[in-house]
C-alpha positions as CSV (number, residue, x, y, z in Angstrom):
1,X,-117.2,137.0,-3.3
2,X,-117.5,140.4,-5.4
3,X,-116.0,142.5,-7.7
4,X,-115.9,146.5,-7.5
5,X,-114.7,149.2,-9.7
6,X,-114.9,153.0,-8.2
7,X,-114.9,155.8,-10.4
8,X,-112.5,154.5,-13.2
9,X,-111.3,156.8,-15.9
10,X,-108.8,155.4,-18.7
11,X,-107.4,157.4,-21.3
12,X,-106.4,156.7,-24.8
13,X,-103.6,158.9,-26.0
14,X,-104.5,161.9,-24.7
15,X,-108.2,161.3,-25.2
16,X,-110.5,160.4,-22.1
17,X,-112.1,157.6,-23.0
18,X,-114.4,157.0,-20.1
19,X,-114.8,158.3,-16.9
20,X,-116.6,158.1,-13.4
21,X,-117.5,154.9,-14.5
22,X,-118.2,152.2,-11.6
23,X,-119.8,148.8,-11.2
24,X,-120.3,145.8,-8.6
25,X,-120.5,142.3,-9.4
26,X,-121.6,139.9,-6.8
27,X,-121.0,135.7,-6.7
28,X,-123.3,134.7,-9.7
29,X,-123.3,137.6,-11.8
30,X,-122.4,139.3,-14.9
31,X,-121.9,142.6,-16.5
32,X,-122.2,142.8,-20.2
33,X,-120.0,145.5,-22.2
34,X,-122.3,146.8,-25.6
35,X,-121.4,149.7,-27.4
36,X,-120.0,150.7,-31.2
37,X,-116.2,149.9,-32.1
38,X,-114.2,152.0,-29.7
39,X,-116.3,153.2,-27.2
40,X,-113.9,151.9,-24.6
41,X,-115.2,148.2,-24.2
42,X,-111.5,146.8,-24.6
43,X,-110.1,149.8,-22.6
44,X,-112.2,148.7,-19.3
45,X,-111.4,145.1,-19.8
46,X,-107.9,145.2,-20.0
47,X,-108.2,147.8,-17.0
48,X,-109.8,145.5,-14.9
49,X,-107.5,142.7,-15.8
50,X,-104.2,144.9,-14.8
51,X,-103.0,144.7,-18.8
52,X,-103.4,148.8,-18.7
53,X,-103.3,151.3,-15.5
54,X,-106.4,153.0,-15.1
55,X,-106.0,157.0,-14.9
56,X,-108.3,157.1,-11.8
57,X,-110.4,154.6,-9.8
58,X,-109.8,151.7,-8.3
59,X,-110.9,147.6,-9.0
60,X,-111.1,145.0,-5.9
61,X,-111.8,141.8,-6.0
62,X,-112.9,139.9,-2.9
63,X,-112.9,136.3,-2.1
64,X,-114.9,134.5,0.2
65,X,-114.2,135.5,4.0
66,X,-111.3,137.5,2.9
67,X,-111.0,141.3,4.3
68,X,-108.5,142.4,2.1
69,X,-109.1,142.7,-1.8
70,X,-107.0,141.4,-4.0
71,X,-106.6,142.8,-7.8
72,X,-108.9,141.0,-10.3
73,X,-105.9,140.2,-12.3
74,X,-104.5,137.4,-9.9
75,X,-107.9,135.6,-10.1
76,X,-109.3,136.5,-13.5
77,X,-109.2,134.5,-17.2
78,X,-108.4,137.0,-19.7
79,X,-109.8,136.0,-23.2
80,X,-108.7,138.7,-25.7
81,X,-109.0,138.9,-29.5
82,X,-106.0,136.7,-29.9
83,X,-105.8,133.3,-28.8
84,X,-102.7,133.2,-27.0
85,X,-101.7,129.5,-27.9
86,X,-98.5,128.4,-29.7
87,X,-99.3,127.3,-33.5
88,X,-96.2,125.0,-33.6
89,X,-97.5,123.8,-30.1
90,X,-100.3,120.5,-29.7
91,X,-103.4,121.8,-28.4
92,X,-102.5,119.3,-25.8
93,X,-99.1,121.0,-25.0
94,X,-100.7,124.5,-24.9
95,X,-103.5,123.7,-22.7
96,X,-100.9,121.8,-20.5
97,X,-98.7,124.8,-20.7
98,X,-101.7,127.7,-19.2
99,X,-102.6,124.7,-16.6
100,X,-99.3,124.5,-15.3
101,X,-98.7,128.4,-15.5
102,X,-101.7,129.0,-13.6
103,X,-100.5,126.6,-10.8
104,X,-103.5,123.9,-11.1
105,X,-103.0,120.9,-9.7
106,X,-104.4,117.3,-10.1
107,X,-106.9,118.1,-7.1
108,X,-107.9,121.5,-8.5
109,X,-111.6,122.6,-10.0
110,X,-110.1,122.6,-13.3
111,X,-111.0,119.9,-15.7
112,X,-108.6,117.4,-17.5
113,X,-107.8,118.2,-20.9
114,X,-109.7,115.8,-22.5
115,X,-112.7,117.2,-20.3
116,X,-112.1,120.5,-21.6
117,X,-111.8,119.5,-25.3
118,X,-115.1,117.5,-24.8
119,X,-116.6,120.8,-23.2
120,X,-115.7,122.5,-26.1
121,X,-117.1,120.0,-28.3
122,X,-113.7,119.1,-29.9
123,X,-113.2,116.0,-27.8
124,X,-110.1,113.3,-29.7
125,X,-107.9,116.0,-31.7
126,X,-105.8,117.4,-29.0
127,X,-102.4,115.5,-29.8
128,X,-102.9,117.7,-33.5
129,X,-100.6,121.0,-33.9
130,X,-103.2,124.0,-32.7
131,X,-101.7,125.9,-36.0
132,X,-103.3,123.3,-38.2
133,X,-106.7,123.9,-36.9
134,X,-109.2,125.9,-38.4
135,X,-110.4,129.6,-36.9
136,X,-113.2,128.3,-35.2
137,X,-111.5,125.1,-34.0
138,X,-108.8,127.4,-32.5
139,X,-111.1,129.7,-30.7
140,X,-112.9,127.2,-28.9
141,X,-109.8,125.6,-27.5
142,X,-108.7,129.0,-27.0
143,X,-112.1,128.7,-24.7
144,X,-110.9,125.5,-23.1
145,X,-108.3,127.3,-21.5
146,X,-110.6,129.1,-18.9
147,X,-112.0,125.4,-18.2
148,X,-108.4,123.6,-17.4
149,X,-107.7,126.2,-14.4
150,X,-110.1,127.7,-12.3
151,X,-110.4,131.0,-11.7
152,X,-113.2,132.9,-10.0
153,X,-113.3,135.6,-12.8
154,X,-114.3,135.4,-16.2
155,X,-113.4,138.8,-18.4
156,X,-114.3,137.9,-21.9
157,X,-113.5,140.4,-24.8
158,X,-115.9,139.3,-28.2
159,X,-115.8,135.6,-27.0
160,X,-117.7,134.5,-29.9
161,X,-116.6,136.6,-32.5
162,X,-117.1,135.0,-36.2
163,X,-118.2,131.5,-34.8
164,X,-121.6,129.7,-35.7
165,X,-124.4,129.7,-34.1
166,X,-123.7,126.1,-32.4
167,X,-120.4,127.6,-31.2
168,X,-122.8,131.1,-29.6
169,X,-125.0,128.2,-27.8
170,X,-122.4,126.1,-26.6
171,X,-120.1,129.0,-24.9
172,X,-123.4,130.4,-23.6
173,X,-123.8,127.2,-21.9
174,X,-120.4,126.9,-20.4
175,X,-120.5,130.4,-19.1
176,X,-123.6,129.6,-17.8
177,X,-122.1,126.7,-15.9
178,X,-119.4,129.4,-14.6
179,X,-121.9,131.8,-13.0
180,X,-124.1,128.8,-11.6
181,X,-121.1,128.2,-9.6
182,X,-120.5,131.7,-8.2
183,X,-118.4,132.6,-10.9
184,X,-118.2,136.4,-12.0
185,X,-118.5,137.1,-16.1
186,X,-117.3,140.8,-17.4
187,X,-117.9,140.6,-21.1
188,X,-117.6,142.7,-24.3
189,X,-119.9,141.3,-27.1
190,X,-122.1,142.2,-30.0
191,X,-124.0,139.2,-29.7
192,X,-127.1,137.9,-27.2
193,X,-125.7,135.9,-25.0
194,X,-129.0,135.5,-22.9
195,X,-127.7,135.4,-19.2
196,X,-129.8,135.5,-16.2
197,X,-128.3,138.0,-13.4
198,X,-127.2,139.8,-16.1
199,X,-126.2,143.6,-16.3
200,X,-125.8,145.7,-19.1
201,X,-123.4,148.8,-19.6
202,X,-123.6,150.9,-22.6
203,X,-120.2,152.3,-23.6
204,X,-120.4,155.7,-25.6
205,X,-116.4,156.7,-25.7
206,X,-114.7,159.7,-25.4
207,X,-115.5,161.4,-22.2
208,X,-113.7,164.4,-23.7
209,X,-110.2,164.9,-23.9
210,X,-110.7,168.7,-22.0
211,X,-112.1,167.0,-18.8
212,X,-110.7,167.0,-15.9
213,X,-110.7,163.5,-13.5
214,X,-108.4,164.4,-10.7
215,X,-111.4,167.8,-9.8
């Protein structure tokens, strides 16, 4: 199982924002975005998870014994900046609702919900509306989604942005947990999260908007 980008280059507006740039990611390992506020961390994330076409290059993934790669996109959890759970929603009902849209079954590698929640360290509150919760309560069910369905693929954009430092240690663990498995992590983050088999790529931003990609 591994993940390969070749020579991306994304634009913002008509600015380049990064180009040439590749990577390989191997079962167990994990690539670490770091960089100042817009230097194109966000840009390659959503790249690589299909939410924005790339203006050159190409990202495979590849699953175990399988020839032919498959976007990252179809195997990936996408945490953003926004939670994407429903306020009026339980956090029961939401985390039902991502299980179910990600086609997990009972027999899956995902965890229960209660399992999650516990993961998460918010175990007993999940029949409560996820609106009445506070910010940090809401991100680490937010969290709890990438537990409930299993996907190979990890990409994390500031996972632990404006949490404590219990909340750091704890998501540190749990993605610790994924890569012990042969899970893949691409992350954006401003804070240590002291991986093993961990890579590091230093955005800068702005290739220039004059260059050419297509030479």
């Amino acid at each position: 199982m591994h993940l390969t980008a070749e020579n991306l280059a994304a634009r913002r507006g008509d600015d380049l924002i990064f180009v040439n740039l590749s990577f390989h990611l191997a079962a167990g390992e994990a690539l670490v975005l770091t960089g100042r506020n817009g230097s194109g961390k966000s840009t390659l994330l959503r790249v690589v998870a299909g939410l924005l076409r790339p203006e050159k290059g190409t990202v495979v993934f590849h699953g175990d014994g399988s020839r032919e790669g498959r976007h990252p996109g179809e195997v990936s959890h996408y945490l953003g900046h926004r939670n994407a759970m429903k306020n009026e929603l339980t956090v029961a009902e939401n985390l039902d609702f991502w299980r179910t849209f990600l086609d997990e079954t009972e027999t899956s590698a995902g965890l229960s919900l209660e399992e999650a929640a516990e993961a998460v360290g918010l175990s007993g509150i999940t029949h409560l509306p996820f609106g009445y919760l506070s910010a940090g309560q809401q991100r680490r069910f937010a969290f709890a989604k990438l537990l409930v369905a299993h996907r190979p693929v990890w990409i994390l954009d500031e996972p632990t942005a404006a949490l404590d430092a219990s909340a750091d240690r704890l998501f540190a663990g749990l993605i610790e947990a994924h890569l012990a498995k042969g899970g893949i992590l691409l992350a954006a983050t401003h804070q240590p999260l002291g991986l093993k088999n961990m890579q590091e790529l230093k955005m800068t931003g702005f290739a220039g908007v004059d260059q050419g990609v297509w030479g």
